[in-house]
C-alpha positions in Angstrom: 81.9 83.0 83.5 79.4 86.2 82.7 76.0 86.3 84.3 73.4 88.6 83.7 71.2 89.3 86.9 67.9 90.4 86.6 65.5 90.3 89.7 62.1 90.3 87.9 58.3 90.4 88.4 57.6 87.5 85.8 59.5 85.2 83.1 58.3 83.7 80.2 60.2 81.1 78.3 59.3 78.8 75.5 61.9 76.1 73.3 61.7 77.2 70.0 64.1 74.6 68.2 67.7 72.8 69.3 70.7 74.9 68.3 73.2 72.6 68.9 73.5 68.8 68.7 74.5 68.6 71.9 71.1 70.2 73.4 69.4 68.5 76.5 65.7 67.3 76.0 63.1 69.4 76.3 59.4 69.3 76.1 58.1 72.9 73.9 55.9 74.0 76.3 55.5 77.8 77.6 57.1 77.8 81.5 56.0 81.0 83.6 58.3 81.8 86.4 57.4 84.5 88.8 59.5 87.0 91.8 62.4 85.3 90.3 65.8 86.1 89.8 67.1 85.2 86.5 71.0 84.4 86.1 71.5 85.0 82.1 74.7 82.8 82.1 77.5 82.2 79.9 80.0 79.6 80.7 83.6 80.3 78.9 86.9 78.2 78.2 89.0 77.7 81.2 85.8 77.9 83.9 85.8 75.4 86.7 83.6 73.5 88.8 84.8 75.7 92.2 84.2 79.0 90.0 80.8 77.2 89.2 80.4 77.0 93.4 82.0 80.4 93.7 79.4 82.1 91.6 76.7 80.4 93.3 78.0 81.4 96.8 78.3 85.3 95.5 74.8 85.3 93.7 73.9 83.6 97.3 75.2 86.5 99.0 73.0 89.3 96.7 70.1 87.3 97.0 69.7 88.5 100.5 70.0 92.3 99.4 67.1 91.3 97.1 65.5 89.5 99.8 64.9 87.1 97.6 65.6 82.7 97.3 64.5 81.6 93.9 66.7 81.0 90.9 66.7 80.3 87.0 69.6 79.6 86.0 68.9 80.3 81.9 72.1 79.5 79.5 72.5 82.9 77.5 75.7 82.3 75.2 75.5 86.0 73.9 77.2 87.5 76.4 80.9 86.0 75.7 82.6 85.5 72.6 84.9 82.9 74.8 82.5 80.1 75.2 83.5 76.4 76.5 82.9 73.4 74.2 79.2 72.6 75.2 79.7 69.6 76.4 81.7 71.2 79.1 79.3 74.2 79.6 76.4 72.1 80.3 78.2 70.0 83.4 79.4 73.4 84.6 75.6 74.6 84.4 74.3 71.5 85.9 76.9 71.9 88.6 75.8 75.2 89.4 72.5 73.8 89.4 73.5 71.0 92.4 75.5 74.0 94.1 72.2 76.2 94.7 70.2 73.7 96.0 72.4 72.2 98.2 72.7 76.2 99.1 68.9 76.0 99.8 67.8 78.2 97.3 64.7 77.3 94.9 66.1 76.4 92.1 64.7 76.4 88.5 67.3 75.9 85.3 66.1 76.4 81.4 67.2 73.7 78.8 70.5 73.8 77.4 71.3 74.7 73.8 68.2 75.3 72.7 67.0 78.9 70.9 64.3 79.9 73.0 61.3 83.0 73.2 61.8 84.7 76.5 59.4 87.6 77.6 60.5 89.0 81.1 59.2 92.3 83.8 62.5 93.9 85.6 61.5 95.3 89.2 62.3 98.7 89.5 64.7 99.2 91.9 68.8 99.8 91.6 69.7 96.6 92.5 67.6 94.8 89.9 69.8 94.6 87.2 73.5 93.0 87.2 76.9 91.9 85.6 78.7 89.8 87.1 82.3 88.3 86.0 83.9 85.6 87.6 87.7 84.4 86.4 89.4 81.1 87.6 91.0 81.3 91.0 94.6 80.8 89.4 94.1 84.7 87.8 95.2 86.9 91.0 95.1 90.7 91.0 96.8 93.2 93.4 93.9 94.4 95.6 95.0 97.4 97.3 94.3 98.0 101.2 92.2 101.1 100.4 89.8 98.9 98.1 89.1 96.2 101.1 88.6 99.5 102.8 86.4 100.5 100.5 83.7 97.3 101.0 84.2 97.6 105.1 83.0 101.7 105.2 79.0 102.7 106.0 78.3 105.3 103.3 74.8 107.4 104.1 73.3 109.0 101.2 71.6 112.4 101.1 70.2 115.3 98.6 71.9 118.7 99.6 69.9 121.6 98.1 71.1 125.2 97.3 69.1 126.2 100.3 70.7 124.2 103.0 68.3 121.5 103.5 69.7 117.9 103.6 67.5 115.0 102.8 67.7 111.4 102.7 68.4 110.6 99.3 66.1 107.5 99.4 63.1 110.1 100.0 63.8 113.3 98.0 61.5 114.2 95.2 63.3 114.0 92.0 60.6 116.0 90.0 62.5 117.7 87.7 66.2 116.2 88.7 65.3 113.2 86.8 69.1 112.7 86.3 69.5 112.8 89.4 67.7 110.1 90.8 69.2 108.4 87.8 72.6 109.3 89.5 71.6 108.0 93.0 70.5 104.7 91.6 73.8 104.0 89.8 75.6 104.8 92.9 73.5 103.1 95.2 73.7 99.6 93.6 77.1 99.8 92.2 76.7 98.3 89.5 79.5 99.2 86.8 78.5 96.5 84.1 76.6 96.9 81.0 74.8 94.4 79.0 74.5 96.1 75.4 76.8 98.1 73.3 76.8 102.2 74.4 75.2 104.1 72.0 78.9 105.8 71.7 80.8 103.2 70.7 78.7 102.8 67.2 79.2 106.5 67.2 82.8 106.8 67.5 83.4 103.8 65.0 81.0 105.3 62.1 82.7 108.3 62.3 85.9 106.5 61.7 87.2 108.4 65.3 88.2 105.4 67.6 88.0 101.3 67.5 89.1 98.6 69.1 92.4 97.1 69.7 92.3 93.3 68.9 96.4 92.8 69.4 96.3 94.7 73.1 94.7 93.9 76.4 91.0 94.7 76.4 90.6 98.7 77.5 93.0 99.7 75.0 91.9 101.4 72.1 93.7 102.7 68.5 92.8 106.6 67.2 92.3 106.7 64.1 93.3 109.9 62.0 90.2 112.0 62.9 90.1 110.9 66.6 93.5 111.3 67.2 93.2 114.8 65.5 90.3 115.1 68.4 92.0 113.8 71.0 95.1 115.6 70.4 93.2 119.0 70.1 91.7 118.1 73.9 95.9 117.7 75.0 96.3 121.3 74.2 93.2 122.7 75.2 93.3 121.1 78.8 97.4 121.8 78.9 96.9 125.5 77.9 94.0 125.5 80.4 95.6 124.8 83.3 98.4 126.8 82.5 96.4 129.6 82.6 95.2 128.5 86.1 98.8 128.9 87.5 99.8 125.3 87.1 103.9 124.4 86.0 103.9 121.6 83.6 106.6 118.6 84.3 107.1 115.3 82.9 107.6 112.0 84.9 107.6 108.5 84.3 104.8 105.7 83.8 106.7 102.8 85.6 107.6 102.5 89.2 109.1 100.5 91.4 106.6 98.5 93.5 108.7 98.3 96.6 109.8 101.7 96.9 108.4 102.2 100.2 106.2 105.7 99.5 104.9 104.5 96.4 103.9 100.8 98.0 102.2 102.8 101.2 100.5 104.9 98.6 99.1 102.0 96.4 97.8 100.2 99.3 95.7 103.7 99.9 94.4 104.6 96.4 91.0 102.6 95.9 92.0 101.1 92.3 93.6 97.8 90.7 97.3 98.4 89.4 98.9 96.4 86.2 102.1 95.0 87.6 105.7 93.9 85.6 109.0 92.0 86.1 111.9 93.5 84.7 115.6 92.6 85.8 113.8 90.3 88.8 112.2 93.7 90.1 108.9 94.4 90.2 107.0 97.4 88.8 103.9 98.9 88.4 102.0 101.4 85.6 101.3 104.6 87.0 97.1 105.1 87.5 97.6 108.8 87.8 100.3 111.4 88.0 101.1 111.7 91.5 104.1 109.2 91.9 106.3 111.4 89.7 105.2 114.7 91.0 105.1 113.9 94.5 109.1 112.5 93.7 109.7 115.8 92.2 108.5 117.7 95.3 110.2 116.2 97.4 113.3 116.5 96.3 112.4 120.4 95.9 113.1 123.3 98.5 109.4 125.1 99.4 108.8 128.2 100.8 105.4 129.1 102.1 105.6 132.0 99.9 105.8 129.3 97.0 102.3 128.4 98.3 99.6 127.5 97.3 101.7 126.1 94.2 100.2 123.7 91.3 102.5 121.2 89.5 100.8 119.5 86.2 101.0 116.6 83.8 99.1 115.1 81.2 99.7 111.6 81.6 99.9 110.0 78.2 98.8 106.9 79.5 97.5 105.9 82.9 97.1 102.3 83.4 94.0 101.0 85.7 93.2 96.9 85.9 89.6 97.7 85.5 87.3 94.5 85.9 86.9 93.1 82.3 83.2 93.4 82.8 83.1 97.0 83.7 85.1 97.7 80.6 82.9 100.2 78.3 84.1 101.5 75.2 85.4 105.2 76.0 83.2 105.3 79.2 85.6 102.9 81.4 89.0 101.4 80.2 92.5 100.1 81.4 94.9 102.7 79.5 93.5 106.4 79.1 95.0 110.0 78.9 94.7 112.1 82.5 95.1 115.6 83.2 96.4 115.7 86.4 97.1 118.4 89.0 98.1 118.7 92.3 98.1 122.1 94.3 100.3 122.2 98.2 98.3 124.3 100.0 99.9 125.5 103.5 96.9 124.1 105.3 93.1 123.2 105.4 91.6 126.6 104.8 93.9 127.5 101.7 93.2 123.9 100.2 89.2 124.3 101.0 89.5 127.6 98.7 91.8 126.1 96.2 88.8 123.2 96.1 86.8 125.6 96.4 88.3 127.4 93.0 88.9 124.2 90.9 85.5 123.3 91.3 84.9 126.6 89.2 86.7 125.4 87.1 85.6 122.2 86.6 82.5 124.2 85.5 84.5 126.3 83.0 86.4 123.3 81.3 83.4 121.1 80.5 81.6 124.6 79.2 84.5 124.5 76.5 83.0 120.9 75.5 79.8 122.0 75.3 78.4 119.9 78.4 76.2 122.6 80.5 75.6 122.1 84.1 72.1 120.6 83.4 74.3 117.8 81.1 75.7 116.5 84.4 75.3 115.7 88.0 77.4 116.2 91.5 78.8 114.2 93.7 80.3 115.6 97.0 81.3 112.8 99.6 83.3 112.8 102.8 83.1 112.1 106.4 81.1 112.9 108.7 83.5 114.7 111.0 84.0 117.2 108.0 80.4 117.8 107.1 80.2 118.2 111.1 83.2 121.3 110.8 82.5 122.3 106.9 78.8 122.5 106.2 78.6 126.1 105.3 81.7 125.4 102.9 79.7 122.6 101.1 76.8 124.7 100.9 78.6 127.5 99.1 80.0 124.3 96.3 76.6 123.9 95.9 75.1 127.1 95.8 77.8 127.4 92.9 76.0 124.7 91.4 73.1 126.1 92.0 71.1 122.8 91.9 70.6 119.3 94.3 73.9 117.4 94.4 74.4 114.0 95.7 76.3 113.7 99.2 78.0 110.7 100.5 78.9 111.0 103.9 81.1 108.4 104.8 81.7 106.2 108.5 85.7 106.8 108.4 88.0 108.1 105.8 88.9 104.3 104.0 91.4 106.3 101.4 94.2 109.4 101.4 91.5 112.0 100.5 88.4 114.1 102.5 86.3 115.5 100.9 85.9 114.9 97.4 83.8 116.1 94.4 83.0 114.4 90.9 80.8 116.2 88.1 79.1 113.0 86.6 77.7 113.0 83.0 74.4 110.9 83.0 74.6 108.9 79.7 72.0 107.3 77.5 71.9 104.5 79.3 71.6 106.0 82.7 75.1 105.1 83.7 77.2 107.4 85.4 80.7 108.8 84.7 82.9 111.2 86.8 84.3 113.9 84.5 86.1 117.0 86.8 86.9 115.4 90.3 88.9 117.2 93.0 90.3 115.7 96.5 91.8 117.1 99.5 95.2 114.2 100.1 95.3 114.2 104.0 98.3 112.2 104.3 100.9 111.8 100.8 102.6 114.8 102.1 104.1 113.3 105.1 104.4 109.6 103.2 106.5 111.1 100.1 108.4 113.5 102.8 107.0 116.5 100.9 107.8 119.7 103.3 107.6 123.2 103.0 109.7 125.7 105.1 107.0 128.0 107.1 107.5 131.9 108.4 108.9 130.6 111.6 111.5 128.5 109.8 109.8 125.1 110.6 109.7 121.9 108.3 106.0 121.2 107.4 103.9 118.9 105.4 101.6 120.8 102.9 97.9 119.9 102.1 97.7 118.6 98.5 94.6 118.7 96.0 94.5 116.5 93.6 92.4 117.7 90.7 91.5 116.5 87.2 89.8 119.4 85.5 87.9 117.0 82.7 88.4 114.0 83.9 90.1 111.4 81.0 90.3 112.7 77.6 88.9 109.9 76.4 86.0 109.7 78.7 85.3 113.4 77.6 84.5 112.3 73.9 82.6 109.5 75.1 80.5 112.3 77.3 80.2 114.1 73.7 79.2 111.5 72.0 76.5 110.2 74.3 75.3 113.8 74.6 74.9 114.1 70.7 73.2 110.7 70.1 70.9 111.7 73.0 70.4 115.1 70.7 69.9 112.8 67.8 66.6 110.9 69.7 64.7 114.5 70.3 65.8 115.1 66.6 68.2 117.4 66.7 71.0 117.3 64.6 74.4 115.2 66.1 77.2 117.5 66.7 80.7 117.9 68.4 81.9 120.8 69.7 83.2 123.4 66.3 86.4 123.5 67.2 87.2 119.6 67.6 85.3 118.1 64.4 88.0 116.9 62.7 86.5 118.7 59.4 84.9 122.1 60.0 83.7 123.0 56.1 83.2 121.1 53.0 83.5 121.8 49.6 81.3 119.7 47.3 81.7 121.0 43.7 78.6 119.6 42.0 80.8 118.5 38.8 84.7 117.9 38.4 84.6 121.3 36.4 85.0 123.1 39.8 87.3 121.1 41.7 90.3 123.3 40.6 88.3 126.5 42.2 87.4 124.4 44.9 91.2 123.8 45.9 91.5 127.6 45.8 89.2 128.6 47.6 90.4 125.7 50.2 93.7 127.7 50.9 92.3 130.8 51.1 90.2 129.3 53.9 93.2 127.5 55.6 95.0 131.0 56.3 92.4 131.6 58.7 93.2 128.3 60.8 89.6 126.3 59.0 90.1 122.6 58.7 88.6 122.6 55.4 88.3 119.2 52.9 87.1 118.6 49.1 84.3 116.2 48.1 85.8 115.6 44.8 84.5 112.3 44.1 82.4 111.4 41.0 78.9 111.5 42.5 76.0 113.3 42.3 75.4 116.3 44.8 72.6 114.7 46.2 75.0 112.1 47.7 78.0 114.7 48.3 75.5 116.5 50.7 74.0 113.5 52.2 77.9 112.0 53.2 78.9 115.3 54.2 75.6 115.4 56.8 76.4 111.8 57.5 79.8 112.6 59.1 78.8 115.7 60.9 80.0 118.1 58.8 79.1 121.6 60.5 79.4 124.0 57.2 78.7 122.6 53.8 79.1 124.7 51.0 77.7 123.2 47.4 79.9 125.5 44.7 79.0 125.6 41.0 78.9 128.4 38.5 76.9 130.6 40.4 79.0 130.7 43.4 82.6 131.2 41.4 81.2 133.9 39.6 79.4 136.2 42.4 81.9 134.7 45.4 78.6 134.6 47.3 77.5 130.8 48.6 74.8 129.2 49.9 75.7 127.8 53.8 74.4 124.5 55.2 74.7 124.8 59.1 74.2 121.5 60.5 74.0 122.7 64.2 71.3 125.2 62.9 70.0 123.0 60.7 69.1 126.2 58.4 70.7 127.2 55.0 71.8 130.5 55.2 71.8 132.4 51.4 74.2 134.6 49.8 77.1 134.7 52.9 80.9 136.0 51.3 83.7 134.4 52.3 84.2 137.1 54.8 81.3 136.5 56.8 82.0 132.4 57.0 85.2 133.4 58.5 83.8 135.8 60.7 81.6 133.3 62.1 83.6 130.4 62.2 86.4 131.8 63.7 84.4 134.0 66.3 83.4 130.4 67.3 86.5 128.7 67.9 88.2 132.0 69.3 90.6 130.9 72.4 90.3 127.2 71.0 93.9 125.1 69.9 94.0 124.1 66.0 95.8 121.6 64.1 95.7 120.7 60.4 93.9 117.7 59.5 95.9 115.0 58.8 94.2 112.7 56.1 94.4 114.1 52.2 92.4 117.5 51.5 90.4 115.2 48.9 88.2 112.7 49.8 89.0 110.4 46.7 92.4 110.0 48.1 91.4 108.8 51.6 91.3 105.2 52.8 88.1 103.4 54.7 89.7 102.9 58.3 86.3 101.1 59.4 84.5 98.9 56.9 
């Protein structure tokens, strides 16, 4: 069962005409409903008459966050492509109906299978607006500790400017730090959910990047040639990245076993749902992260304190998460994703706060490389308040860094492994929220995986360990992009990625078949100089050559006829410029693309130099 929440000023509903045989009556009359809360609800196959009560007793519950007691329940089949037969939808509707009022709540329901007008007002406040899933009882998840942890702990939620003052976050003036209050809202109600498809995910399927995975679980996703090209250009980027940062790459499995007694302490203290198998009669679990194989590897490793502080790394191609199927969000939120992951052992607090202190630099640094600025996204610094009681100046310099208002959650106890913690959030176009760069200081894994150093005095101690993401999921990092561009795209600027991942840096559009041949030429002299370059050598006026090359973001167009193979001199379209430079050699494009990818990875592209020869992934 899916139902959409919306606490609202005023509904207006009319029955248009029956859309199914099996409609109730109903008289066509305009009904006015007002300081309502409106459950938008979709009954699917396999719901029950005690997930009907259980729905009621959870909307119940939020209704006193609302401070509200009035219903509609309104039948809204859009929201599930797994409906019931109707018959049985509209008893499981009418029991929900029974269920409310013998709740005592007002209750009000709209007529079943009909196609109605609705015209609705949303309050504004962050708790208006709400997706809720509910799955039969017989469906039952591994619920860590650290998540029940999670619902019992008192979070406070403050502003924290560069200048030291700390204000409720309820109160502060968000002039200017629109995205902030944004941020604050998302947070504060919690609600993960969406109810229309992210501008990204039409992006990443017209440009024939990413799309969905029918024969997998939800949350898994298949890269097509260009977005694997993408995605594969991010693996060496961040790798190289944190190489250069002083991290040692390993390599550890994605399967554990779930009674190993480290690993099943640790689960029960990492706030997020596991996927869990049976092999041989033992269980196992996906790994969500890197830690279990590193923290392994440590410990069966002799450390000095002069090793320290020491970073250990892995890209973890894939981590698994059980994310709820309603929170599911194209690249935004999904069950199996790619995670650079690093841990640093410090020797104790005040190394680890500068090693923190350093990764949130660069945190800064890495999502520079993508193009996302430090206006594109918003911070997050929580902990508890026994740390912001020892560490306040040591905040203050993160965000003096910043050098803008960050979020702070100060929590009532520490419910998980870590204390503090910071997130760098990208804002999307739908004023959702997504942590990019995070960074944690692990309190405890030390002494639960029997991780020890050997100090000065030649005692046996338990390091500090930082667990840092430096981009957060690759695939959350072209979502980011992608949001960002079609955000670009409504103040009409030109869509782009980042130079050095479009899959296709420079076109070639001869304007008749007469100059493919040079075309091809000119293509390899181009390639020597690491410049993913393609041919447009179908049979179609220029017109439309230009107009398909703009249409998939192409960054450097060059039309080539006569004129151009004789002098060697072309005329440039720069999409991110949207200019067309005259008369530039050979020469200077190189120059300029290559002073713009300097430092970046490259890969050939993988799909056939000319377009003629490629195949339509995405019809």
């Amino acid at each position: 069962m899916r139902i959409l929440q919306h606490h609202v000023d005023f509904i207006e509903y009319l029955p248009i005409e029956k859309e199914i045989a099996a409609a109730e009556k109903a008289e066509k009359n305009l009904v006015r409903l007002e300081d309502i809360v409106v459950l938008f609800t979709a009954v699917e196959e396999g719901d029950t008459e005690s997930l009907a009560k259980s729905a009621i007793e959870q909307v119940k519950e939020s209704l006193k966050e609302l401070k509200a007691s009035k219903i509609l329940i309104y039948p809204y089949a859009h929201l599930s492509s797994n409906l019931a037969k109707p018959s049985e939808a509209l008893e499981i509707i009418k029991k929900m109906e029974q269920f409310a009022r013998e709740a005592g709540l007002e209750v009000y329901r709209a007529p079943f299978g009909w196609n109605k007008q609705f015209h609705l007002k949303i309050k504004a406040h962050p708790l208006a607006e709400q997706l809720k899933i509910f799955k039969p009882e017989e469906v039952k998840e591994e619920v860590s500790q650290s998540l029940q942890q999670e619902e019992k702990v008192k979070s406070e939620w403050y502003i924290l400017t560069p200048e030291g003052e700390l204000i409720d976050a309820q109160n502060f003036d968000y002039t200017g730090h629109e995205n902030l209050k944004k941020f604050f809202n998302y947070e504060f109600a919690k609600v993960r959910g969406v109810s229309t498809i992210p501008p990204h995910v039409k992006l990443m399927k017209s440009l024939e990047l990413v799309d969905y995975e029918p024969g997998s679980d939800p949350g898994n996703f298949r890269f097509l040639p260009k977005g694997r090209l993408v995605k594969s250009l991010l693996e060496q980027w961040i790798t190289q990245k944190v190489i250069k940062h002083g991290a040692m790459e390993v390599e550890t499995p994605i399967m554990y076993d779930y009674e190993h007694p480290a690993l099943k302490e640790y689960l029960n203290r990492f706030p997020a749902r596991q996927y869990t198998l049976e092999s041989a009669k033992k269980k196992f679990f996906l790994r969500f992260a890197a830690c279990f194989g590193q923290f392994l590897t440590m410990a069966a490793s002799t450390i000095s304190y002069k090793d320290l502080p020491m970073k250990v790394f892995e890209l973890t191609r894939y981590s698994f998460r059980l994310e709820k199927a309603g929170e599911l969000v194209g690249l935004r939120r999904l069950r199996a994703f790619t995670m650079p992951d690093m841990h640093t052992f410090c020797r104790d607090l005040e190394t680890a706060k500068q090693e923190f202190f350093n990764q949130f630099k660069l945190g800064i640094e890495v999502l520079n490389d993508l193009e996302l600025s430090i206006d594109d996204y918003e911070v997050a610094i929580r902990f508890t308040k026994d740390f912001w009681k020892d560490n306040k100046d040591f905040v203050l310099s993160l965000v003096k860094l910043i050098n803008k208002p960050v979020l702070i959650e100060m929590w009532s106890f520490r419910y998980a492994y870590f204390d503090p913690k910071f997130e760098f959030n990208f804002i999307d176009s739908m004023d959702k929220a997504s942590a990019l760069t995070t960074v944690q200081i692990d309190h405890e894994n030390a002494k639960r995986f029997g991780i020890e150093y050997v100090d000065e005095d030649g005692k046996r101690k338990n390091p500090y360990i930082l667990h840092c993401s430096p981009s957060g999921s690759l695939e959350r990092c072209i979502y980011a992009m992608l949001e960002k561009a079609y955000m670009k795209l409504q103040k009409g600027e030109n869509p782009t990625l980042p130079l050095w991942l479009c899959p296709t840096q420079l076109r070639l559009c001869p304007v008749n078949q007469d100059y493919i041949e040079y075309c091809e030429e000119l293509a390899k002299k181009f390639e020597e100089f690491n410049i993913r370059v393609d041919i447009d050598d179908r049979n179609e006026r220029i017109e439309k050559k230009v107009r398909d090359a703009e249409v998939e973001w192409i960054p450097y167009i060059l039309v080539i006829g006569r004129k151009e193979k004789e002098t060697g001199m072309f005329n440039v379209r720069k999409r991110a410029a949207k200019t067309i430079e005259q008369n530039m050699s050979f020469e200077e494009i190189v120059k300029e693309i290559s002073e713009a990818t300097k430092g970046k990875p490259f890969k050939d592209l993988s799909l056939p130099k000319k377009l003629s020869k490629r195949p339509v992934f995405i019809g």
